[in-house]
C-alpha angles and dihedrals in degrees: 000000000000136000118245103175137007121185121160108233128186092340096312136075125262105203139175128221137205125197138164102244116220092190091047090038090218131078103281121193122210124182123229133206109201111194120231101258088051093049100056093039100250106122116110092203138031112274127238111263121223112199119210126207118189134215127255115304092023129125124195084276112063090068082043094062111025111029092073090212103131088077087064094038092060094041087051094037101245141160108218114200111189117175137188116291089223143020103261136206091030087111086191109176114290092003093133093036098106143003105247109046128051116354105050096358102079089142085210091266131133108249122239105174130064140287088015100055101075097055098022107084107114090140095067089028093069098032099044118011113034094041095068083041086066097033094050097026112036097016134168088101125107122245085203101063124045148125147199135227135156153159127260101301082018095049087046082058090046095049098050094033092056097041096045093040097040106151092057103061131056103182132045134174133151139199120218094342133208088226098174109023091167088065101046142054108264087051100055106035079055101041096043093045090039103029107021121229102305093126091194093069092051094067106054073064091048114098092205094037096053097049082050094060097051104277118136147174130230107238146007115315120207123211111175107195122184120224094239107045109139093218093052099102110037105020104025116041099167076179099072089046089049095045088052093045091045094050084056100035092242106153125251141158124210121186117188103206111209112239104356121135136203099276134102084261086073101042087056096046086070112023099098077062089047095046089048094051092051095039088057094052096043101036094043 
């Protein structure tokens, strides 16, 4: 594992990271916030640990430099682990042809179909993978307390990450989700290229479907959606994923926030909200 990058932020270090994934198949970079008291060595116990999944063309970079949350990680005392939204350097037929499928649109699925399948596995790859990278690489973080958020493509990996891998996580919240991938667009242009037509599957990657079928979170989960958001109305849908919690009493908070629209202007409008809501989940 090597070090890319190091700038103290807010007391604490904002580092990359660069690794030779064994599940991509390729080198994947993620980006780590390490809060002040870890970084100068003066915590007496391992800090809790917030993972970050981005939308479609980012990088590990883009939440880095525009969300503005390290100022309320360190204040809360957080590690903040943000990867890569794709394998990269794979260059599989077709892979840069469009925005929102292959390089910088990994929709946090397992593959099934070729030539995807070798290289797009982002699902096992956060969950799995990159996680003992950090604990065993990077440490000072708890296994025991940590939580998920993300943005559109990246909400859509919180969501179904949270709610498959639900003992794991304490703490969930999204920006702007792809609730019900299998129903847009951007879903099923993704799950039919990445995972065929086996609709079925499609769904275990699918926020709505899975709380359908029986699967919860425990807790209250926190989705903040501005008013003007472009993709509202055909990509995104929060009501489908309301209307589902609400049939089955999982808890869920969805805050339509008047004239906001997609962008990192609105992200950092409200993650001090967002930071707040992990840190009193993990430091509780």
């Amino acid at each position: 594992m090597e070090k890319i990058s190091e700038n103290k932020s807010f007391g604490g270090l904002q580092t990359v990271w660069e690794h030779q994934s064994d599940i991509c198949s390729c080198p994947m970079r993620f980006a780590v916030y390490t809060p002040p008291a870890l970084a100068d060595g003066s915590a007496d116990k391992p800090v809790p640990v917030l993972w970050w999944l981005s939308g479609l063309t980012c990088t590990e970079e883009n939440f880095t430099v525009k969300s503005g949350f390290q100022r309320y990680a360190a204040e809360h005392g957080l590690m903040v682990v943000a990867p890569d939204t794709s394998p990269r350097g794979t260059d599989l037929p077709g892979e840069h042809d469009a925005y929102d499928f292959g390089s910088g649109a990994g929709f946090y699925v397992n593959a099934t179909q070729d030539p995807w399948r070798e290289n797009y596995n982002m699902y096992s790859y956060v969950t799995e993978e990159l996680p003992d990278v950090v604990f065993n690489g990077i440490g000072g973080c708890d296994r025991e307390r940590q939580g998920i958020f993300g943005h559109s493509m990246g909400g859509h990996g919180a969501l179904v990450i949270a709610l498959r891998e639900r003992r794991v996580f304490k703490s969930l919240s999204a920006f702007a989700p792809i609730v019900a991938p299998s129903g847009v667009p951007w879903g099923e242009k993704a799950f039919s290229g990445y995972l065929g037509d086996n609709v079925d599957l499609w769904k275990e990657f699918d926020a709505t479907e899975l709380v359908k079928s029986g699967h919860y979170f425990a807790g209250d989960i926190l989705i903040d959606q501005g008013t003007a958001d472009q993709f509202l109305d055909e990509q995104l849908k929060p009501h489908l994923f309301e209307a589902a919690c609400k049939e089955v009493d999982q808890l869920c908070t969805v805050r339509m926030q008047d004239g906001y629209d997609h962008s990192y202007f609105f992200i950092a409008s409200f993650m001090a909200d967002h930071m707040a809501h992990h840190a009193k989940a993990l430091n509780g």
